[in-house]
mmCIF file as gemmi writes it, N, C-alpha and C atoms, coordinates in Angstrom:
data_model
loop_
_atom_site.group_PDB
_atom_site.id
_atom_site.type_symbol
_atom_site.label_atom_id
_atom_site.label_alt_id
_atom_site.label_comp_id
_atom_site.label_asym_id
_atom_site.label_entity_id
_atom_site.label_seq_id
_atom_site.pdbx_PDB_ins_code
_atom_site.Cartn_x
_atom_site.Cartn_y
_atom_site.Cartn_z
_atom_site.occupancy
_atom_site.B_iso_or_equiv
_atom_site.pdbx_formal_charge
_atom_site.auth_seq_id
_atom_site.auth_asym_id
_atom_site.pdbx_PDB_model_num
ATOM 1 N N . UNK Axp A 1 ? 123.944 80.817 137.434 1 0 ? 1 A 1
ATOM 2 C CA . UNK Axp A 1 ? 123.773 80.766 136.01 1 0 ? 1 A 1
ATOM 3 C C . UNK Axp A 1 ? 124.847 81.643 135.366 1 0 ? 1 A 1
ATOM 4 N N . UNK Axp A 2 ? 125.933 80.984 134.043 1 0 ? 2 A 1
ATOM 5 C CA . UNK Axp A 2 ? 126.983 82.034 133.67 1 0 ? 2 A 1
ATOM 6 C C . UNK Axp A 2 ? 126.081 82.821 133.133 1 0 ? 2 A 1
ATOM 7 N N . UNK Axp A 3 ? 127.025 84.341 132.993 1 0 ? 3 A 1
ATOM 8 C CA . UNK Axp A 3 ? 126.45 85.359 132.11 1 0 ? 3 A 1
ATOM 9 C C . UNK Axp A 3 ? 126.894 85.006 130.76 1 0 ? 3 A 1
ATOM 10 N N . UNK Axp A 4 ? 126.124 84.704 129.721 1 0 ? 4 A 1
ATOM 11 C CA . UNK Axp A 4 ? 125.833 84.707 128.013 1 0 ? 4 A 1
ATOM 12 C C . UNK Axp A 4 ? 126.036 85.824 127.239 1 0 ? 4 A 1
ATOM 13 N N . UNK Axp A 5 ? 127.206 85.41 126.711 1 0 ? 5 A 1
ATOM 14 C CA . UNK Axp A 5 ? 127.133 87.122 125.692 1 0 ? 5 A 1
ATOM 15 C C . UNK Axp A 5 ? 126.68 87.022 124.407 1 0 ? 5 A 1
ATOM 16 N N . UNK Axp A 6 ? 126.056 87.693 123.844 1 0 ? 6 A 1
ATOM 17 C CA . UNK Axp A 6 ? 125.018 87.404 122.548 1 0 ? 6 A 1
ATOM 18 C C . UNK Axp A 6 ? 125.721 88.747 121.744 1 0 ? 6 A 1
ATOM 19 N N . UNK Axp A 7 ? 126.207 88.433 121.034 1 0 ? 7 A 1
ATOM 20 C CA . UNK Axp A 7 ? 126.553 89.039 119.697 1 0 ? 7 A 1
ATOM 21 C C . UNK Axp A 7 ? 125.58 90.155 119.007 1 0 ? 7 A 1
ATOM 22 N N . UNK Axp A 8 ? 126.415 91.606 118.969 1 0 ? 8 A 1
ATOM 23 C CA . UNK Axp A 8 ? 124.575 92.09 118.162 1 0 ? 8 A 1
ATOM 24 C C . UNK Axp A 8 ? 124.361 91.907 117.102 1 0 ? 8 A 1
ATOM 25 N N . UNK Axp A 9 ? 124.436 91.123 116.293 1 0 ? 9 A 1
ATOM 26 C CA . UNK Axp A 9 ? 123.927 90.047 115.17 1 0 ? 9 A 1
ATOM 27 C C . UNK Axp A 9 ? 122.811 89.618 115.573 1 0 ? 9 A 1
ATOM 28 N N . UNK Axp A 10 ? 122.918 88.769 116.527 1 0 ? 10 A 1
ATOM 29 C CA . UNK Axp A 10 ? 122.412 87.889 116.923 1 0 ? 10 A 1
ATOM 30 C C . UNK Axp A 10 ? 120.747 88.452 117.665 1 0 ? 10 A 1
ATOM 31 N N . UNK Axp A 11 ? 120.849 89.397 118.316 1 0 ? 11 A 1
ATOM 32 C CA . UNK Axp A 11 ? 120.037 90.306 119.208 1 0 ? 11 A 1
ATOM 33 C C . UNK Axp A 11 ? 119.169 90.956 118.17 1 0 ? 11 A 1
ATOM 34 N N . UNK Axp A 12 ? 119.74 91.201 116.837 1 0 ? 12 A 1
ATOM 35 C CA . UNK Axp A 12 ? 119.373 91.971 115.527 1 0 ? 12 A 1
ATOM 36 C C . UNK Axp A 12 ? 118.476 91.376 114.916 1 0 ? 12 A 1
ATOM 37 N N . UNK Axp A 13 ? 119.247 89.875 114.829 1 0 ? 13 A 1
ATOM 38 C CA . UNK Axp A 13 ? 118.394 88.835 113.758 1 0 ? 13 A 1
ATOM 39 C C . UNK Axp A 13 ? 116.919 88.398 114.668 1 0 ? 13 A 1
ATOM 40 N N . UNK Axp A 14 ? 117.173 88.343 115.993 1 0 ? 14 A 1
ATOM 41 C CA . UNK Axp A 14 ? 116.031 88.022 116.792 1 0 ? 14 A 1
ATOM 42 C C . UNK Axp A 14 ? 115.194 88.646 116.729 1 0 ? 14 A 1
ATOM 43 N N . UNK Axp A 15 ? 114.929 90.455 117.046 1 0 ? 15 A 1
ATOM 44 C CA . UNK Axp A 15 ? 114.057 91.272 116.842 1 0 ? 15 A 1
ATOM 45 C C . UNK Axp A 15 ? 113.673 91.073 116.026 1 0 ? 15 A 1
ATOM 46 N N . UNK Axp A 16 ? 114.633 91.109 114.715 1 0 ? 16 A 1
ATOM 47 C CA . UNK Axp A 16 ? 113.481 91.212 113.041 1 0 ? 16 A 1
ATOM 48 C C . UNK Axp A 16 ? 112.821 89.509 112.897 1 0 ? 16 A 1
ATOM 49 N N . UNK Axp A 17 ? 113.143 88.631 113.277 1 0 ? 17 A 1
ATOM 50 C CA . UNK Axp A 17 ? 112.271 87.624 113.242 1 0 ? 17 A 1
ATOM 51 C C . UNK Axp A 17 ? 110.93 88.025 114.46 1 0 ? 17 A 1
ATOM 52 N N . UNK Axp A 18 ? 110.944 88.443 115.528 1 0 ? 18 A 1
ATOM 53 C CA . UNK Axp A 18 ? 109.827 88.826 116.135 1 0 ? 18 A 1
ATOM 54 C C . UNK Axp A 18 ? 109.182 90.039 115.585 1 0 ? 18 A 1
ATOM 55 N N . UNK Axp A 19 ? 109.305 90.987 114.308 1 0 ? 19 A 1
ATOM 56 C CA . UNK Axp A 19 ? 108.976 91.976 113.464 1 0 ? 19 A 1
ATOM 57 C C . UNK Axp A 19 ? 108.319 91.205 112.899 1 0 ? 19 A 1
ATOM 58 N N . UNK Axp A 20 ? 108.958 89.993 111.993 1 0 ? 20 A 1
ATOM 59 C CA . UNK Axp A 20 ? 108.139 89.197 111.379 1 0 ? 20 A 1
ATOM 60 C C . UNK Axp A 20 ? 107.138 88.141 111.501 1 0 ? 20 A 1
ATOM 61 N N . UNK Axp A 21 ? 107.703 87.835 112.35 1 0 ? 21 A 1
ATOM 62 C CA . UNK Axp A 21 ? 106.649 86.802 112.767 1 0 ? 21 A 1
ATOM 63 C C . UNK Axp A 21 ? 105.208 87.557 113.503 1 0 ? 21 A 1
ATOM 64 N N . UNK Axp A 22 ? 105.633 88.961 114.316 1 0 ? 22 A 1
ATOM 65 C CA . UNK Axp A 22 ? 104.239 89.729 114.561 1 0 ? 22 A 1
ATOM 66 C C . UNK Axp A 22 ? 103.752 90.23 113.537 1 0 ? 22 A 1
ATOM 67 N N . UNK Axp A 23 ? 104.077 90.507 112.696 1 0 ? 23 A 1
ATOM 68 C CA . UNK Axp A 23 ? 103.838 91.044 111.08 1 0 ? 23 A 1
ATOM 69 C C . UNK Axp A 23 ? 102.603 90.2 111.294 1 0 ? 23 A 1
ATOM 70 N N . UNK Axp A 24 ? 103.064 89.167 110.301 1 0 ? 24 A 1
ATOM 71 C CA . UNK Axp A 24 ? 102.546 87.47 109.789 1 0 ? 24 A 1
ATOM 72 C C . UNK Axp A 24 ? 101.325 87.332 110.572 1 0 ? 24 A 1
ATOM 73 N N . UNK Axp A 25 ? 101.267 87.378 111.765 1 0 ? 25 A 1
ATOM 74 C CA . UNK Axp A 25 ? 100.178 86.988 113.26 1 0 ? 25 A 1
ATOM 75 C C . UNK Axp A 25 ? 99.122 88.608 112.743 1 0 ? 25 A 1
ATOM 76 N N . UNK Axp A 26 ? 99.705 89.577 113.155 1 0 ? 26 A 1
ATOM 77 C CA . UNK Axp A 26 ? 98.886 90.108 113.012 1 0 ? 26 A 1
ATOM 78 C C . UNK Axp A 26 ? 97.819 90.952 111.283 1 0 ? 26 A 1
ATOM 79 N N . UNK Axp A 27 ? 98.279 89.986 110.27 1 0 ? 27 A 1
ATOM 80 C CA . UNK Axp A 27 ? 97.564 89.957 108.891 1 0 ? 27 A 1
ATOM 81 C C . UNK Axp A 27 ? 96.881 88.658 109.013 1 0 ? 27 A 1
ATOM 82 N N . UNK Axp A 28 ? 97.031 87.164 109.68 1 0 ? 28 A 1
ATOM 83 C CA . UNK Axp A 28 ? 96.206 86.618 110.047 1 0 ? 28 A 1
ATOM 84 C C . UNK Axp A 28 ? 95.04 87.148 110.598 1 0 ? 28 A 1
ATOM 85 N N . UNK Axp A 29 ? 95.366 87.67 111.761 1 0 ? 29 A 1
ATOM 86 C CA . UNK Axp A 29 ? 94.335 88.157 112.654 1 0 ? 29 A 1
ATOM 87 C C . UNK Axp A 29 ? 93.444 88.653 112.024 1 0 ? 29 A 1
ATOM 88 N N . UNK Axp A 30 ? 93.803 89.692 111.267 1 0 ? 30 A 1
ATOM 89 C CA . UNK Axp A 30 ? 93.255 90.329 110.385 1 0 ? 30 A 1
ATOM 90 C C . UNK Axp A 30 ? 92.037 90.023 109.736 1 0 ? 30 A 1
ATOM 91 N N . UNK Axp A 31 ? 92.875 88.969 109.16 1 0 ? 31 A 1
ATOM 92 C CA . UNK Axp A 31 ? 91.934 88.075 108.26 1 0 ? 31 A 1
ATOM 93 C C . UNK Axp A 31 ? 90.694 86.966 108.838 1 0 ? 31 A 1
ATOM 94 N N . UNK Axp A 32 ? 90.821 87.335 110.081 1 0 ? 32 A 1
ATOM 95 C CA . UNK Axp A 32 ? 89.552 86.445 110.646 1 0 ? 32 A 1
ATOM 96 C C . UNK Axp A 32 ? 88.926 87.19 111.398 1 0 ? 32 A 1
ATOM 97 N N . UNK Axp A 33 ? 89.029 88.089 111.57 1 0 ? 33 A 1
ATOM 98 C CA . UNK Axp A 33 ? 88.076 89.1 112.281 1 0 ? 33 A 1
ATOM 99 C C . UNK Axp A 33 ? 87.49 89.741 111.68 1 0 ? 33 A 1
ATOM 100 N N . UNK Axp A 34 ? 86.156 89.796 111.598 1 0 ? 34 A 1
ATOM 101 C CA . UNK Axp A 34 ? 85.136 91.074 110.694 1 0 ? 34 A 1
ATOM 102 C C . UNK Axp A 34 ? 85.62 92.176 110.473 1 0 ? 34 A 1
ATOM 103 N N . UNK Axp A 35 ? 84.987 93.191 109.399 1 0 ? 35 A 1
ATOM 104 C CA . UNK Axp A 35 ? 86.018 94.442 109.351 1 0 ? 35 A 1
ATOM 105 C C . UNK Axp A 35 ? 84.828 95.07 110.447 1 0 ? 35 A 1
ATOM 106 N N . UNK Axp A 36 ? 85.612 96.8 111.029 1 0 ? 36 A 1
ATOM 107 C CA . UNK Axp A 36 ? 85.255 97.106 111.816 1 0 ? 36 A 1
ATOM 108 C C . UNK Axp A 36 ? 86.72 97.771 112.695 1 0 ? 36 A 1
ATOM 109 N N . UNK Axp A 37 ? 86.387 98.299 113.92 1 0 ? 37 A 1
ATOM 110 C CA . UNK Axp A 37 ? 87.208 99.061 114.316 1 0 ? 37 A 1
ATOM 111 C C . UNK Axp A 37 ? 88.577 98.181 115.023 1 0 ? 37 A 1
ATOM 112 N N . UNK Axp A 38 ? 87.96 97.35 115.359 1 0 ? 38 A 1
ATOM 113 C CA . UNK Axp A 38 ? 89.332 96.22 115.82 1 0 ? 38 A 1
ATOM 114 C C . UNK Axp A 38 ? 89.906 95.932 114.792 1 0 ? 38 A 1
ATOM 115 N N . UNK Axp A 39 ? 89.359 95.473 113.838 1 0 ? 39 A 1
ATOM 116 C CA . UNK Axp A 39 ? 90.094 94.63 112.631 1 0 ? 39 A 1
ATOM 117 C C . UNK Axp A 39 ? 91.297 95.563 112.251 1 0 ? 39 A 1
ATOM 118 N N . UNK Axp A 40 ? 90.805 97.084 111.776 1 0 ? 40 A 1
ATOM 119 C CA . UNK Axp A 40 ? 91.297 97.853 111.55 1 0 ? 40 A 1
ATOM 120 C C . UNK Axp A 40 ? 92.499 98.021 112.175 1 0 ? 40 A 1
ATOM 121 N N . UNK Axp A 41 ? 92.754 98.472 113.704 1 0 ? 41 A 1
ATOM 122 C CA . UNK Axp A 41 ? 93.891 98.435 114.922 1 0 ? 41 A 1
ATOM 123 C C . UNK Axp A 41 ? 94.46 97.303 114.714 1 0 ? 41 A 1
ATOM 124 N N . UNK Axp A 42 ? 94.453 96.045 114.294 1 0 ? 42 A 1
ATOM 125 C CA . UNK Axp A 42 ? 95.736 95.175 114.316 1 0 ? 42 A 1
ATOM 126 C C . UNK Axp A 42 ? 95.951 95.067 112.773 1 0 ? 42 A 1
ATOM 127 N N . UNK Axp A 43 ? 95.166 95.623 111.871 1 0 ? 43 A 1
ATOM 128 C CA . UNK Axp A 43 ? 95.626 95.633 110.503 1 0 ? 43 A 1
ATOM 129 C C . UNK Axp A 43 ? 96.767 96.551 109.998 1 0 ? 43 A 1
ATOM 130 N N . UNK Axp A 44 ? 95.829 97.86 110.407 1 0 ? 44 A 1
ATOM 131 C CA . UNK Axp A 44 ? 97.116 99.387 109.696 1 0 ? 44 A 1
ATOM 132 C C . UNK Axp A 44 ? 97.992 99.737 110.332 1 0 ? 44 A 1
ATOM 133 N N . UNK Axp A 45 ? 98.63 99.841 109.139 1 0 ? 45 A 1
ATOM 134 C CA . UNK Axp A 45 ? 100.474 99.946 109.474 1 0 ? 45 A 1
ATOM 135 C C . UNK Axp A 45 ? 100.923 101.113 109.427 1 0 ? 45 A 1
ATOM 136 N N . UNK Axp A 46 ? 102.114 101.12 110.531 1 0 ? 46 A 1
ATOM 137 C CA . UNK Axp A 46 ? 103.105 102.653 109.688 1 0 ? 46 A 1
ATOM 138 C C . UNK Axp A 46 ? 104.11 102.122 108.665 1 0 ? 46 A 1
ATOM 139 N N . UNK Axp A 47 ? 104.409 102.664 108.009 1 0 ? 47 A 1
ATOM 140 C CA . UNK Axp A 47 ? 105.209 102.604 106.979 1 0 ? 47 A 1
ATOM 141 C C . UNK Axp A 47 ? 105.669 103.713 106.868 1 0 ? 47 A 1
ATOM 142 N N . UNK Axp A 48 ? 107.163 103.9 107.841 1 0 ? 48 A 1
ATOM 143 C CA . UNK Axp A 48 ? 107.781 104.637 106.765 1 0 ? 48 A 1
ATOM 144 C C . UNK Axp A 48 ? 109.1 103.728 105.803 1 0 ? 48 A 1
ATOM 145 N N . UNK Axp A 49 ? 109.774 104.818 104.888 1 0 ? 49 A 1
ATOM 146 C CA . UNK Axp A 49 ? 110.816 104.364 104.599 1 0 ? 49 A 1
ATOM 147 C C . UNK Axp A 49 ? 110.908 105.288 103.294 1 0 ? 49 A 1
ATOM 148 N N . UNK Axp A 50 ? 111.349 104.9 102.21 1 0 ? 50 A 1
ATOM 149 C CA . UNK Axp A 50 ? 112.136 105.75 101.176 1 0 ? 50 A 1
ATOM 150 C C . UNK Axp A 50 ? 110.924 105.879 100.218 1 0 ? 50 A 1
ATOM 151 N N . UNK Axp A 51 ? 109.972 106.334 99.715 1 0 ? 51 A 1
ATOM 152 C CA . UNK Axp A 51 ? 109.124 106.748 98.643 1 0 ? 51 A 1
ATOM 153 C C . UNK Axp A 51 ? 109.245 107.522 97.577 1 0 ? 51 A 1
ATOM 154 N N . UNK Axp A 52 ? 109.591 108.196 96.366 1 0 ? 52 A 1
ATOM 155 C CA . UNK Axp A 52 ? 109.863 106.984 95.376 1 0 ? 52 A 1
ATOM 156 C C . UNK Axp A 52 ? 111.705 106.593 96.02 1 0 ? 52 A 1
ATOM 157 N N . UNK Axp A 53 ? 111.69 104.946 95.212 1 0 ? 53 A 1
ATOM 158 C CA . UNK Axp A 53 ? 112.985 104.816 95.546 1 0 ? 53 A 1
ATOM 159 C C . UNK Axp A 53 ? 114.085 105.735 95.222 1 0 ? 53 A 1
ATOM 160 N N . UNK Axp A 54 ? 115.424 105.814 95.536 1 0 ? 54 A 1
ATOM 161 C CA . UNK Axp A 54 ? 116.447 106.639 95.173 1 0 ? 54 A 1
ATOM 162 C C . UNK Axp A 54 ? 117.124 105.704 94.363 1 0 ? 54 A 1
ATOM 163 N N . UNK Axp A 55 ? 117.4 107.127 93.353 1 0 ? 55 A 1
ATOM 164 C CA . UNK Axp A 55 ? 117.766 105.943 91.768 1 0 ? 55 A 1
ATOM 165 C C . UNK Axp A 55 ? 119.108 107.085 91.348 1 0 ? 55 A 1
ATOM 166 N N . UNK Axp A 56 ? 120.184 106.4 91.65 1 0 ? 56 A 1
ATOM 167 C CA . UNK Axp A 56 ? 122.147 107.425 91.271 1 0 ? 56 A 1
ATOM 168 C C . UNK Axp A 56 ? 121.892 106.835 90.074 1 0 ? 56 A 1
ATOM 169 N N . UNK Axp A 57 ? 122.391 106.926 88.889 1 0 ? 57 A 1
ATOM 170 C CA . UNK Axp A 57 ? 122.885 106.848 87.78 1 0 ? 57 A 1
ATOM 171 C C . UNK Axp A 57 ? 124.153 106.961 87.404 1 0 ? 57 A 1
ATOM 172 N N . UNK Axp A 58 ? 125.57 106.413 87.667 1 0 ? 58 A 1
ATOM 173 C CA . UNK Axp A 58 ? 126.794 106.753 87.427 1 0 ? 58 A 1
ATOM 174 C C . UNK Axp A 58 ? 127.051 106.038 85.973 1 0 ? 58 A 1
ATOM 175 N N . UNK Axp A 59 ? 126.119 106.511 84.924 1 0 ? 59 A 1
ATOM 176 C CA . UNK Axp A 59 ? 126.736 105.666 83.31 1 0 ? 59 A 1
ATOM 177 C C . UNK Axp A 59 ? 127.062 104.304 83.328 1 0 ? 59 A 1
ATOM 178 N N . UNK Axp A 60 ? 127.857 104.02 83.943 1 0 ? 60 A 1
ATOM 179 C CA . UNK Axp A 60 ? 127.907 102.272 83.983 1 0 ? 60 A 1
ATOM 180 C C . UNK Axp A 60 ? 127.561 101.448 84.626 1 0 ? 60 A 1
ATOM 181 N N . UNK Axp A 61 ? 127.152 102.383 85.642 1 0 ? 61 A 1
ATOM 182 C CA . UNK Axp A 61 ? 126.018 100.988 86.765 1 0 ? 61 A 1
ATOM 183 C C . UNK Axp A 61 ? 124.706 102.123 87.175 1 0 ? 61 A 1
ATOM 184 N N . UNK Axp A 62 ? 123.789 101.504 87.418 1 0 ? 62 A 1
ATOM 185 C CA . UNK Axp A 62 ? 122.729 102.23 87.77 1 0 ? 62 A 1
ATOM 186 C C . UNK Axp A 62 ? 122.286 101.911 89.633 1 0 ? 62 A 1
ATOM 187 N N . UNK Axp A 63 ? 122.097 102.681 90.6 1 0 ? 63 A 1
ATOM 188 C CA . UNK Axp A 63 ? 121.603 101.902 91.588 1 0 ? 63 A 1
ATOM 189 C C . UNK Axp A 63 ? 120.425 103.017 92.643 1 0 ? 63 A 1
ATOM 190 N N . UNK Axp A 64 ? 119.582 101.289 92.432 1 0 ? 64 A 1
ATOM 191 C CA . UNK Axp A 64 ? 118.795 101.918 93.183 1 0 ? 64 A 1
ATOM 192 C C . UNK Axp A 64 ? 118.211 101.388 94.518 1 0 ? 64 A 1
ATOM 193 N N . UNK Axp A 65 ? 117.936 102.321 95.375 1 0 ? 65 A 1
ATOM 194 C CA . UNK Axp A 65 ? 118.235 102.157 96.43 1 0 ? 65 A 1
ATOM 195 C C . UNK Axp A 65 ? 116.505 102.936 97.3 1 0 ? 65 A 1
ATOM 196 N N . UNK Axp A 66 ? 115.913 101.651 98.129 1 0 ? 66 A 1
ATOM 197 C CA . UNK Axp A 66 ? 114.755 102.372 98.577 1 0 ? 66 A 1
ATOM 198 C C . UNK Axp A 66 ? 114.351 101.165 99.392 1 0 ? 66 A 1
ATOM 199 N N . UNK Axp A 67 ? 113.64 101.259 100.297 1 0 ? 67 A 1
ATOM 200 C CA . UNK Axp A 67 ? 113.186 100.019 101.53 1 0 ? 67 A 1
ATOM 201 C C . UNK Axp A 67 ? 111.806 100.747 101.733 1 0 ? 67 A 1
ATOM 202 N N . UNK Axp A 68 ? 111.011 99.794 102.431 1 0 ? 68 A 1
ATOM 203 C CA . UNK Axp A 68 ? 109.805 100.307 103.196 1 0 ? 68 A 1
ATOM 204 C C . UNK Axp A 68 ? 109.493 99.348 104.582 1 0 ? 68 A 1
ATOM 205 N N . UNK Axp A 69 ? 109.27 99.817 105.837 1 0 ? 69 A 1
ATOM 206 C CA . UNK Axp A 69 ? 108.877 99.071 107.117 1 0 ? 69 A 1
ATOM 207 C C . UNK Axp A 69 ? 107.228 99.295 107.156 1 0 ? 69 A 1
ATOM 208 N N . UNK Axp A 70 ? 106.696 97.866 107.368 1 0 ? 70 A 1
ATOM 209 C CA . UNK Axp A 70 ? 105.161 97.73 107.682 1 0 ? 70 A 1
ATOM 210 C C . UNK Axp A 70 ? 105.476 97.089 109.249 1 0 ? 70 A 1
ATOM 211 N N . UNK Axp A 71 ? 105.261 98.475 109.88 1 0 ? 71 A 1
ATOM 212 C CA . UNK Axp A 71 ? 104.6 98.202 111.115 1 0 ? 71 A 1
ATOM 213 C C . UNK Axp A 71 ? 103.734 98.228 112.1 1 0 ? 71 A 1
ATOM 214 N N . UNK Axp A 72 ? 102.863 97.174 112.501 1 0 ? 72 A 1
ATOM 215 C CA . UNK Axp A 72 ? 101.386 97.345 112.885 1 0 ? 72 A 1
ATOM 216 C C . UNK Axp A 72 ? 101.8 96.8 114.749 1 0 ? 72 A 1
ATOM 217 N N . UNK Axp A 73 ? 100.752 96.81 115.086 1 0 ? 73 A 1
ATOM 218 C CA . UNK Axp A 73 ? 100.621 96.887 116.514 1 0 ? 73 A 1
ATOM 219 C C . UNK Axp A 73 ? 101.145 95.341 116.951 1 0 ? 73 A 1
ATOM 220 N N . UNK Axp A 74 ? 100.789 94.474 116.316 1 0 ? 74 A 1
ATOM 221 C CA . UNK Axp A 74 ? 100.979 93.04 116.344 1 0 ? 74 A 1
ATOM 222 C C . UNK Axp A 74 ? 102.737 92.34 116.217 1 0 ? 74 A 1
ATOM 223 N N . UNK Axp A 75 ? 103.324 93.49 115.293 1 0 ? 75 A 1
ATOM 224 C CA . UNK Axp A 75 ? 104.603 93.429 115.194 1 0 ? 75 A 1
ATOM 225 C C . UNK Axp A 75 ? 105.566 93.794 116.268 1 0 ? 75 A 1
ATOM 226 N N . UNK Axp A 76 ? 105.066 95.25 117.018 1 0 ? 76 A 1
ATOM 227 C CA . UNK Axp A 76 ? 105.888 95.437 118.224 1 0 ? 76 A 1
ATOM 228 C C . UNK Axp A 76 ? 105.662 94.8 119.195 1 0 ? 76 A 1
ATOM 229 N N . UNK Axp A 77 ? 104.359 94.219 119.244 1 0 ? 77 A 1
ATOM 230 C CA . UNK Axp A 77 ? 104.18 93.195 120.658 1 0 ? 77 A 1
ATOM 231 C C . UNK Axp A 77 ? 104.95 92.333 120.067 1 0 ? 77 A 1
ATOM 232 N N . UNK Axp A 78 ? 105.439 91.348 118.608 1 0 ? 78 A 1
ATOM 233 C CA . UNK Axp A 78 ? 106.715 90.771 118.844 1 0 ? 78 A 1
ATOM 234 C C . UNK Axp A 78 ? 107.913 90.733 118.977 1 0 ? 78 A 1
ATOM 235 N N . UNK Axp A 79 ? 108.096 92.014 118.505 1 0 ? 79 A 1
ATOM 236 C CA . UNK Axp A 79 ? 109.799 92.466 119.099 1 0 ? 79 A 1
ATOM 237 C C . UNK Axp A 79 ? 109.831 92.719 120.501 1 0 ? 79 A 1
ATOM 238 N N . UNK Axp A 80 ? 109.116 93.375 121.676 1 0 ? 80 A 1
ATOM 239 C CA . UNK Axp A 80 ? 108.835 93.699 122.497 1 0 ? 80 A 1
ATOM 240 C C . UNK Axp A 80 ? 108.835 91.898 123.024 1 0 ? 80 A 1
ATOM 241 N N . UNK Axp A 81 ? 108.048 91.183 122.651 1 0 ? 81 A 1
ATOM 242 C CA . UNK Axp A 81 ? 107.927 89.684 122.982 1 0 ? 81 A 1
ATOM 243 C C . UNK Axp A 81 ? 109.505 88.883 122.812 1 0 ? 81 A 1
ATOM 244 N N . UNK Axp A 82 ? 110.063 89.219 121.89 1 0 ? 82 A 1
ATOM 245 C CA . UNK Axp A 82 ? 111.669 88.535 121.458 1 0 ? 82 A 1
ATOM 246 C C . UNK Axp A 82 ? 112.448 89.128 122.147 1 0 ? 82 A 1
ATOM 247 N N . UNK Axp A 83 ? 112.356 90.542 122.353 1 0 ? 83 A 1
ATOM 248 C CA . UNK Axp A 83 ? 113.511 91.095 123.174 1 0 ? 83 A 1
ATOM 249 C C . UNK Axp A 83 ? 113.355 90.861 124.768 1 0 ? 83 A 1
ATOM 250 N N . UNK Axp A 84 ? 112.25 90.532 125.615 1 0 ? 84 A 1
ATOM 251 C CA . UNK Axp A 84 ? 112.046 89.456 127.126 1 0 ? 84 A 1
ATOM 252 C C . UNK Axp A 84 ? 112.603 88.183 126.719 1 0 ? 84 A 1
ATOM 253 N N . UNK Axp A 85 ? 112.073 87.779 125.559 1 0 ? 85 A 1
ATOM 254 C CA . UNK Axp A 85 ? 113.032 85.881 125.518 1 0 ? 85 A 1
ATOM 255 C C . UNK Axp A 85 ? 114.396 85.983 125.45 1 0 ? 85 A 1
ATOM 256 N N . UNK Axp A 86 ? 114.802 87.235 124.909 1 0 ? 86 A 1
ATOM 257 C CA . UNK Axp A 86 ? 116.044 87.324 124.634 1 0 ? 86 A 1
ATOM 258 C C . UNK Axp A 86 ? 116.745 86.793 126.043 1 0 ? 86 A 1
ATOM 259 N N . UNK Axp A 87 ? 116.144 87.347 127.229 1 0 ? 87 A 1
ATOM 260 C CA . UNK Axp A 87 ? 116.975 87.081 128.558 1 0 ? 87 A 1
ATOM 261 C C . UNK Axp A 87 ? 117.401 85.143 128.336 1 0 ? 87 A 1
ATOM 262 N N . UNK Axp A 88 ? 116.856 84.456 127.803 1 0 ? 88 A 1
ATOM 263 C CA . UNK Axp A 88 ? 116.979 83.123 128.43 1 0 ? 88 A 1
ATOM 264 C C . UNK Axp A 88 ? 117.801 82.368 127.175 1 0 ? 88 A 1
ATOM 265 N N . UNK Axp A 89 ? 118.259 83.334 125.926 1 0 ? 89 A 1
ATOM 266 C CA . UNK Axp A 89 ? 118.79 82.562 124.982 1 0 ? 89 A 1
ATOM 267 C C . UNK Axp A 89 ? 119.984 82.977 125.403 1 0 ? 89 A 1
């Protein structure tokens, strides 16, 4: 089998689609399971990221600048899940 070289673009864009797509799966889940202590474990997230956003002001342009990551348990089992498929793309 040749060796495949994958671009880290490419390796980048994969993880954050398996971020998202475990995201997505696990707020489903969520949503069909009674509340309670499970529900809870695939619901709450860490979040970090920038709180309040960062806001420069240079007089003629204003910019502001701030992100936030929701990540729950459901999300790293898909990056963790994309980055094993990764071997076969």
């Amino acid at each position: 089998m040749p060796f495949k070289r994958k671009g880290a673009g490419f390796i980048l864009l994969m993880l954050v689609a398996g971020a998202l797509l475990g995201s997505a799966l696990g707020d489903l889940v969520g949503l069909v399971l009674p509340g309670g202590v499970v529900r809870d474990f695939f619901t709450n997230a860490l979040r970090p990221g920038v709180d309040p956003p960062l806001t420069l002001n240079l007089l003629w342009v204003t910019l502001t600048v701030g992100f936030t990551l929701k990540l729950n348990v459901v999300a790293l089992l898909g990056v963790v899940l994309m980055a094993y498929l990764l071997k076969w793309l």
